[in-house]
C-alpha positions as CSV (number, residue, x, y, z in Angstrom):
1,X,103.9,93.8,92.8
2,X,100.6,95.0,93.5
3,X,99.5,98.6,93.8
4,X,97.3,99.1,97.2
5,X,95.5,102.5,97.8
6,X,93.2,104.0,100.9
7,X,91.0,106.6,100.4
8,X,90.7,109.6,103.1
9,X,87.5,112.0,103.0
10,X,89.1,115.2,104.1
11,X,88.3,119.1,104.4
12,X,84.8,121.0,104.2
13,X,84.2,119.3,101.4
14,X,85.3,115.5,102.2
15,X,87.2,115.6,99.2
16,X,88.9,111.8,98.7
17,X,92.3,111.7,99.0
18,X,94.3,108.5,98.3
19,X,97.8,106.9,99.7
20,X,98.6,104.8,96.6
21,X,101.6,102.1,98.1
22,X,103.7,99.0,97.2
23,X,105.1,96.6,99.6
24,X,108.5,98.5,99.0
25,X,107.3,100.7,101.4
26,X,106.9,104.1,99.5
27,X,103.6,105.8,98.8
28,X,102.4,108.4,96.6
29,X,99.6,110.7,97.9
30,X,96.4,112.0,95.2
31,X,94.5,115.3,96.0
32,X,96.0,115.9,99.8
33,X,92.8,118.5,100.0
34,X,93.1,119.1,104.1
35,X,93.7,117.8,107.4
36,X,97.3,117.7,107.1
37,X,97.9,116.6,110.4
38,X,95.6,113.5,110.0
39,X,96.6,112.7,106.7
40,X,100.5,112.8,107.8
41,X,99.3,110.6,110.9
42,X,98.1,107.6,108.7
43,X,101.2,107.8,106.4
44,X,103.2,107.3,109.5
45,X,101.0,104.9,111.1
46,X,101.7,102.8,107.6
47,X,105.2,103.2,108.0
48,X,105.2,104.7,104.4
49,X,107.4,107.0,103.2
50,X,106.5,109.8,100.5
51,X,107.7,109.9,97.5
52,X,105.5,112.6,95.8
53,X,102.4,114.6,95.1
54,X,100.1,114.2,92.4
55,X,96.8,116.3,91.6
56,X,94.2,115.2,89.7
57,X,93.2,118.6,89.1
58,X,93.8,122.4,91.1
59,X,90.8,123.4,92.8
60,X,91.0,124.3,96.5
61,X,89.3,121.2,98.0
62,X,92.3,119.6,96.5
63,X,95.2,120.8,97.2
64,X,95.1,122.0,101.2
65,X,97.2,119.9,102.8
66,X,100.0,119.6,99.9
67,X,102.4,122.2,101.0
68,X,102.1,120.8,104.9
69,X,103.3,117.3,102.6
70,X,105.8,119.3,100.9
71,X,107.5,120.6,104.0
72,X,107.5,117.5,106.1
73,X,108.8,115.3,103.0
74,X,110.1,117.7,100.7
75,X,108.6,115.9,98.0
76,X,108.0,116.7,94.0
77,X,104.2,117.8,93.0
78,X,102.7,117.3,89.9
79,X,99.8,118.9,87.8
80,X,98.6,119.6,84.8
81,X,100.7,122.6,83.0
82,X,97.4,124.6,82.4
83,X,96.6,124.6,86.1
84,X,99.8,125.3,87.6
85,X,99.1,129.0,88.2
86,X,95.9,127.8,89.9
87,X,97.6,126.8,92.9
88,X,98.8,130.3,94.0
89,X,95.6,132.0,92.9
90,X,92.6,131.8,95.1
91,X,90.4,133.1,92.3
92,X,91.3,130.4,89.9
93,X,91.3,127.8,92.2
94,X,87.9,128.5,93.6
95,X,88.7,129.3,97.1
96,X,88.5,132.8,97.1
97,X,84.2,132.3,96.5
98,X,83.1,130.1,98.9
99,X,83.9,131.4,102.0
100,X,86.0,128.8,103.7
101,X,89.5,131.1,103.6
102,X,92.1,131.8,100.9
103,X,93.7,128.3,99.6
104,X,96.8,128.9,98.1
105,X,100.7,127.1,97.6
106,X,103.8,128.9,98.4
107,X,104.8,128.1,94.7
108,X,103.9,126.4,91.7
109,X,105.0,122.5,91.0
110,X,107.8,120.9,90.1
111,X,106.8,118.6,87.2
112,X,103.7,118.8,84.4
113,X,101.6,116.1,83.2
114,X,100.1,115.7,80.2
115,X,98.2,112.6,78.3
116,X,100.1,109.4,77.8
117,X,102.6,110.4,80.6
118,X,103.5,107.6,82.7
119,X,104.0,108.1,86.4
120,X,105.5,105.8,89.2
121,X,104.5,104.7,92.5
122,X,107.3,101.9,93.5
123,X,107.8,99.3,91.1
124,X,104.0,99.9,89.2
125,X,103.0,102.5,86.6
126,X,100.2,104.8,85.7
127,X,99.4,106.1,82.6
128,X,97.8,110.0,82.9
129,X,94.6,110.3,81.0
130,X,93.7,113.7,80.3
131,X,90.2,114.2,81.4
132,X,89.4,117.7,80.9
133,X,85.3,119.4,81.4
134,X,85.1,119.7,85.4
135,X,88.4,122.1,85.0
136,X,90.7,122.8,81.7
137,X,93.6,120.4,83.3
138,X,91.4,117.6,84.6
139,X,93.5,114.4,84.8
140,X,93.1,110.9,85.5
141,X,95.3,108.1,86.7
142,X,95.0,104.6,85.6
143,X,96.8,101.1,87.0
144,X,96.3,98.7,84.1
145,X,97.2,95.8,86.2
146,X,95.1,96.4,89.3
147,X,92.0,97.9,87.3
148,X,91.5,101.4,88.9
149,X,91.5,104.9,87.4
150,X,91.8,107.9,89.8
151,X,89.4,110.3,88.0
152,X,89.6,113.1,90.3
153,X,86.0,115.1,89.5
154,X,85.3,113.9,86.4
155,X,83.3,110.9,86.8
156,X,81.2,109.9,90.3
157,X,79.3,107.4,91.2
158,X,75.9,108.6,89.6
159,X,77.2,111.5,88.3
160,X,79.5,113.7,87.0
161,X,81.7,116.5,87.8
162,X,79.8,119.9,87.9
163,X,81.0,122.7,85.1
164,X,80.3,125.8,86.3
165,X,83.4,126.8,87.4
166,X,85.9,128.6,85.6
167,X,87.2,126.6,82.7
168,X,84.4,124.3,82.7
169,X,82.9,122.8,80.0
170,X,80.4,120.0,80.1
171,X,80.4,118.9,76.3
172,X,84.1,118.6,76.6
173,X,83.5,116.7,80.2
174,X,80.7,114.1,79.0
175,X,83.8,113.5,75.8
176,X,86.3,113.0,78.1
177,X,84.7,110.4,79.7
178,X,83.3,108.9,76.8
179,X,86.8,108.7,74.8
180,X,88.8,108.1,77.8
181,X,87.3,106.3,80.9
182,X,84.0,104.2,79.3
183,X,87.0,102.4,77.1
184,X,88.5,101.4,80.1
185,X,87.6,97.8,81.0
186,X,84.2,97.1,82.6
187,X,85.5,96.0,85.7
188,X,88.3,99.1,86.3
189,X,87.3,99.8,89.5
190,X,87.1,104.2,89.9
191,X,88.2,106.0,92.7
192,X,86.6,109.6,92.5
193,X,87.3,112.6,94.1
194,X,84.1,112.7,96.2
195,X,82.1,109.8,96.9
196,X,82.3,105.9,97.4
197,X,84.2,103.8,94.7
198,X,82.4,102.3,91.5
199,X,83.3,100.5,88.4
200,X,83.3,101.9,84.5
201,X,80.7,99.1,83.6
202,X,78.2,100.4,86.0
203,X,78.7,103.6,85.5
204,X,77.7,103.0,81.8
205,X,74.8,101.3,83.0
206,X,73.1,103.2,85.8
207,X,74.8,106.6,85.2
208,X,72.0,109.1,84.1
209,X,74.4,111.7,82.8
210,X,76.4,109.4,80.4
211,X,73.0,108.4,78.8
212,X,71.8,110.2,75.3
213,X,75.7,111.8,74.5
């Protein structure tokens, strides 16, 4: 079985969420950060059905759309432990300082993850790479057998994920990546939470940030 995945720029800040699916027919949605409506529109379209929630990490531009998910599917979410309280706390989570209304769940999630942690969408699994720096509960999702990592904001094409927010810490980002994405294979393609796709290989060559660590 193979795992296929579309990525939709949503909200202010076109954050990239991604429908991860198998031919079985169920899906698993990344990061719904806004436009609920639209994003329920194209799992429909698919003829998918939802089978859960998973966040890379809890800032606001992440996390919009997940309780107009929960509701329509009534369907598990999943974070990091350390984060959890982020999502009902506009001052954690970032909305609450930058103008573009309070961002909040009704309630917390239903399942943690932590490094090593392996998730399902159908018949494939994903292991959950911790990927802290960008926030204190950064994670990343990898598919071994299709070669992708979901990094959420930790790695970018070009870049990397920015660390003055709460919680973040950019010696503990540039390790993350270092220990935990570059020894991915070359060719894992990554699918970031902002931006067009890329690969780790050249990331390691091109990326100015990853350079002199």
């Amino acid at each position: 079985m193979h795992l296929q995945y579309k990525r939709y720029p949503l909200g202010e800040l076109q954050t990239n969420a991604y429908i991860l699916y198998t031919s079985d027919g169920g899906c698993v949605v990344i990061d719904p950060g806004g436009d609920e409506k639209k994003l329920i529109r194209q799992i429909e379209n698919k003829s998918l059905v939802p089978q859960a929630i998973w966040l890379t990490h809890a800032h606001f531009d992440h996390i919009g759309a997940v309780e107009g998910l929960r509701k329509k599917w009534n369907i598990p979410l999943y974070v990091h432990e350390w984060e959890n309280d982020w999502l009902t706390d506009s001052k954690k989570n970032g909305s609450a300082f930058f103008g573009l209304g309070k961002v909040e769940t009704e309630r917390g999630a239903d399942h943690f993850l932590a490094h090593g942690d392996e998730v399902t969408c159908g018949g494939l699994t994903l292991r959950v790479i911790e990927t802290p720096g960008h926030s204190p509960g950064s994670v990343s999702f990898y598919e071994q057998d299709t070669g992708v990592v979901f990094s959420g904001d930790a790695l970018f094409q070009g870049s990397i994920g920015r660390t003055d927010l709460p919680g973040g810490n950019s010696k503990q980002l540039l390790q993350s990546i270092h220990d935990h994405l570059l020894t991915l294979p070359e060719d894992t393609v990554v699918c970031s939470g902002h931006g067009p796709e890329t690969t780790i290989g050249t990331e390691m060559d091109i990326n100015p940030f990853l350079h002199g660590f």
